[in-house]
C-alpha positions, -999 to 999 in steps of 0.1 A, spaced: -137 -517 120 -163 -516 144 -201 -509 134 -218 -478 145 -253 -486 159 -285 -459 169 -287 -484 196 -275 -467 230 -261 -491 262 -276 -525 268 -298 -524 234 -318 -493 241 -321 -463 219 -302 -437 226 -325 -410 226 -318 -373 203 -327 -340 230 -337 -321 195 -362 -357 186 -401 -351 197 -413 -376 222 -430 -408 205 -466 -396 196 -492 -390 169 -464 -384 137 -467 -355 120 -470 -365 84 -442 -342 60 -472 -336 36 -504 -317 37 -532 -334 38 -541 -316 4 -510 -326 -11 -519 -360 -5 -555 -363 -12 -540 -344 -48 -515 -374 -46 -544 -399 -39 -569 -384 -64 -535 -387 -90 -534 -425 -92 -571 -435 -92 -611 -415 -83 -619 -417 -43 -654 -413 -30 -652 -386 1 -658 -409 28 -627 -433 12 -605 -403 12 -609 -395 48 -605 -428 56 -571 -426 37 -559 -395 49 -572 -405 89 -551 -436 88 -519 -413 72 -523 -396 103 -537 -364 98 -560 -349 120 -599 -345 113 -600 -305 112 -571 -309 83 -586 -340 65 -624 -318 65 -603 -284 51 -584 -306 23 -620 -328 13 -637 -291 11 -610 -280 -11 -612 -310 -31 -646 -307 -37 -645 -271 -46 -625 -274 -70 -637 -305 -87 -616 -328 -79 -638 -354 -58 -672 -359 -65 -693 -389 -53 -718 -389 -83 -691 -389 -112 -672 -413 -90 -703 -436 -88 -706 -434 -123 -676 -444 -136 -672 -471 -111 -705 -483 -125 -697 -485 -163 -661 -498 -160 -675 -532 -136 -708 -534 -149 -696 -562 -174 -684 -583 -147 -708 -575 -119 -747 -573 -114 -765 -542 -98 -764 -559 -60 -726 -565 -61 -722 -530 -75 -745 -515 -48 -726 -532 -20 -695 -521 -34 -704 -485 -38 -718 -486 -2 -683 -501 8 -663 -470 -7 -693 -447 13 -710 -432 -16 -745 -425 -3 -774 -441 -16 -792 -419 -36 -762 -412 -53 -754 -450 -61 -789 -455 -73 -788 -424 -96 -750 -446 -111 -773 -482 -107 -803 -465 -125 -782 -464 -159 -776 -502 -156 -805 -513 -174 -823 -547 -173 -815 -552 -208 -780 -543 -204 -778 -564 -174 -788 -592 -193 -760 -586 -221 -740 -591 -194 -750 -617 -179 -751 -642 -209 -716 -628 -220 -706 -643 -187 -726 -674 -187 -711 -677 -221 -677 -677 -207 -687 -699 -175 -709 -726 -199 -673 -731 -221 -652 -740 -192 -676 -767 -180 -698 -791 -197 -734 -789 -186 -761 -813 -197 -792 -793 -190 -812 -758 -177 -810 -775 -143 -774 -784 -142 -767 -749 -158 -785 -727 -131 -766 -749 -105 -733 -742 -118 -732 -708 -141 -763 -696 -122 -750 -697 -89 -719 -681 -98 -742 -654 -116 -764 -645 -81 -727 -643 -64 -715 -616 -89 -749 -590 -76 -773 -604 -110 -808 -611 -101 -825 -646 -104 -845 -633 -127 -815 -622 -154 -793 -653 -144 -823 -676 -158 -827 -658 -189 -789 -652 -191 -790 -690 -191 -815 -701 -213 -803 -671 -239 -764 -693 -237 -784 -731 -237 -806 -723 -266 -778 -703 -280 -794 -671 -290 -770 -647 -267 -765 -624 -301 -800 -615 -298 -796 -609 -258 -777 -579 -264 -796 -563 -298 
């Protein structure tokens, strides 16, 4: 039995009169229908939707209709997105790194700061020394020197200020982190 192939004379594709010529491809889906989809599985800022929907092909009159939609009927919103993004990292992340992140997605700045403002310093600091807690176990560390070099430095990389990490790291080497976070 010989195999069939789509594969026309001397390798090339044999070519269908009723096929479109190779071009932009039509997606099957509105873009609606698959911002909906999108918006299904996880929150999208607007400007990480349209990039979603831009590189699914659709075209930028029919990505602007389907965010306008979204948006009218509540189903994207920057500031509630912002928000949330805020309080589910905030235990593992400083205000910088979630600032950078939120200006990643393209949620605009007012907006992130208005999600940033309800990260507090104290709160920030709870944070902080529950990770320095959790860095400070893995490795032994003889002083406040050798602390800020090795928990520290890995506290200013996840977006906390110098000013936290230090008391983050005195709170864990003088072991009073309970009263960090009252």
């Amino acid at each position: 039995m010989q195999r069939r192939s789509s594969r026309g004379p001397r390798g090339q594709a044999s070519r269908d009169p009723s096929q479109k010529p190779a071009g932009r491809r039509t997606p099957p889906v509105g873009a609606l229908d698959a911002g909906l989809r999108l918006l299904s599985v996880r929150a999208h800022a607007r400007a990480e939707l349209r990039r979603k929907l831009g590189r699914r092909g659709y075209e930028a009159d029919e990505i602007e209709a389907a965010v306008g939609r979204l948006i009218e009927l509540g189903y994207l919103d920057d500031s509630s997105f912002a928000q949330s993004l805020v309080r589910r990292r905030r235990a593992l992340r400083g205000p910088m790194a979630l600032s950078a992140e939120l200006a990643a997605r393209g949620v605009d700045r007012a907006q992130a700061d208005a999600a940033l403002a309800e990260f507090d310093p104290t709160e920030q600091l709870a944070s902080a020394t529950r990770l320095a807690e959790r860095l400070y176990a893995r490795k032994t560390v003889a002083g406040y020197r050798e602390m800020l070099e090795v928990v520290g430095s890995r506290l200013v990389r996840r977006g906390f200020s110098p000013t936290i990490v230090r008391a983050a790291c005195r709170a864990v080497l003088a072991g009073t982190s309970g009263d960090a976070e009252a």
